[in-house]
C-alpha positions in Angstrom: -4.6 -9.7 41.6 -1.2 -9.4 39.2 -0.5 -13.0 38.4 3.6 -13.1 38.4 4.1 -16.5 37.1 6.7 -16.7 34.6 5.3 -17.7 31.0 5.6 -21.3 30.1 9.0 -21.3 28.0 8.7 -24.7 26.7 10.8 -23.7 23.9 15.0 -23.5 24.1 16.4 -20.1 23.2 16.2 -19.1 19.1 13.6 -22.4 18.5 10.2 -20.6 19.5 8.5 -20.3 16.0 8.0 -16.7 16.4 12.1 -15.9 17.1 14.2 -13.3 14.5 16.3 -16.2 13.8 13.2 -18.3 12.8 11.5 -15.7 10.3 11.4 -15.4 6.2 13.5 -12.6 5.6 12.5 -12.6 1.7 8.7 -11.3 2.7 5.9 -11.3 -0.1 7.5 -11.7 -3.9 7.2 -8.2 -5.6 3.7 -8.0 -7.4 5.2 -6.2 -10.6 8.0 -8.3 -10.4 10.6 -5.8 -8.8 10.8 -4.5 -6.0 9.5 -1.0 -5.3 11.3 1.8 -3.9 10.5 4.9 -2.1 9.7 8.2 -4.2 8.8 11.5 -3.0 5.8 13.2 -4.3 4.4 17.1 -3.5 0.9 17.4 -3.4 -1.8 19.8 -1.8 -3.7 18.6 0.6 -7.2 18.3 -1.4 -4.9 16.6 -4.4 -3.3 14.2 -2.5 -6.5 13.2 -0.2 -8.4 13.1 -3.9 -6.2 10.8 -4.7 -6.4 8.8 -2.1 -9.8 8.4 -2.7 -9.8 7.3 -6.2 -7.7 4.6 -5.0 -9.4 3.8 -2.1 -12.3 3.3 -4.4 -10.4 1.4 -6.7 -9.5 -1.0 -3.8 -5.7 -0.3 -4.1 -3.7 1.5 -2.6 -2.1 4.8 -3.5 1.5 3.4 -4.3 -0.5 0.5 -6.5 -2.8 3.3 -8.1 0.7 5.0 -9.2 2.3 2.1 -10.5 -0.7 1.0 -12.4 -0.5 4.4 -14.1 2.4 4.5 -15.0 2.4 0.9 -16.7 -0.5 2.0 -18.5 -2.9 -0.4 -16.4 -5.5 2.6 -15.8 -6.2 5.0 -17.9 -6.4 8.8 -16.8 -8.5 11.0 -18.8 -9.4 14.8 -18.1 -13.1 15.8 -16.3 -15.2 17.0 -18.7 -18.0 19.3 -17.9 -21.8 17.6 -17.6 -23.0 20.4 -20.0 -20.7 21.6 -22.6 -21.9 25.0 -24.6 -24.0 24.4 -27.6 -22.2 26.3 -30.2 -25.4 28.3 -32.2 
């Protein structure tokens, strides 16, 4: 059975706590203290996945991994092979 009662509307138009008018527009302060803004990156597939992983494992996200980069928060270094050649 479809109940077709009305919902109780026990509050007046633009007072329920959850209305547009009622919300914080200003959202979460920045974290870096600006605001960010949308870039465009190219990747490969495998690159950008890679990435994601690294932050993922990091426990940031991939726009925090970038900007924690490039304020010299991390530090990105080359792979090195296990076994480098033993010069005789």
């Amino acid at each position: 059975m479809i109940d077709n009662t009305p919902p109780d509307n026990s509050y007046s138009r633009g007072h329920n706590p959850k209305s547009q008018k009622n919300l914080n527009r200003e959202g979460r302060q920045p974290l870096h203290g600006e605001p960010k803004k949308d870039r465009f990156v190219r990747a490969t597939t495998d690159g950008w996945e890679g990435f994601k992983e690294v932050a993922q494992g990091l426990g940031i996200s991939a726009s925090e991994l970038v900007e924690q980069i490039g304020r010299g928060e991390l530090i990105v270094s080359r792979k090195q092979e296990l076994y480098e050649p033993i010069d005789q």
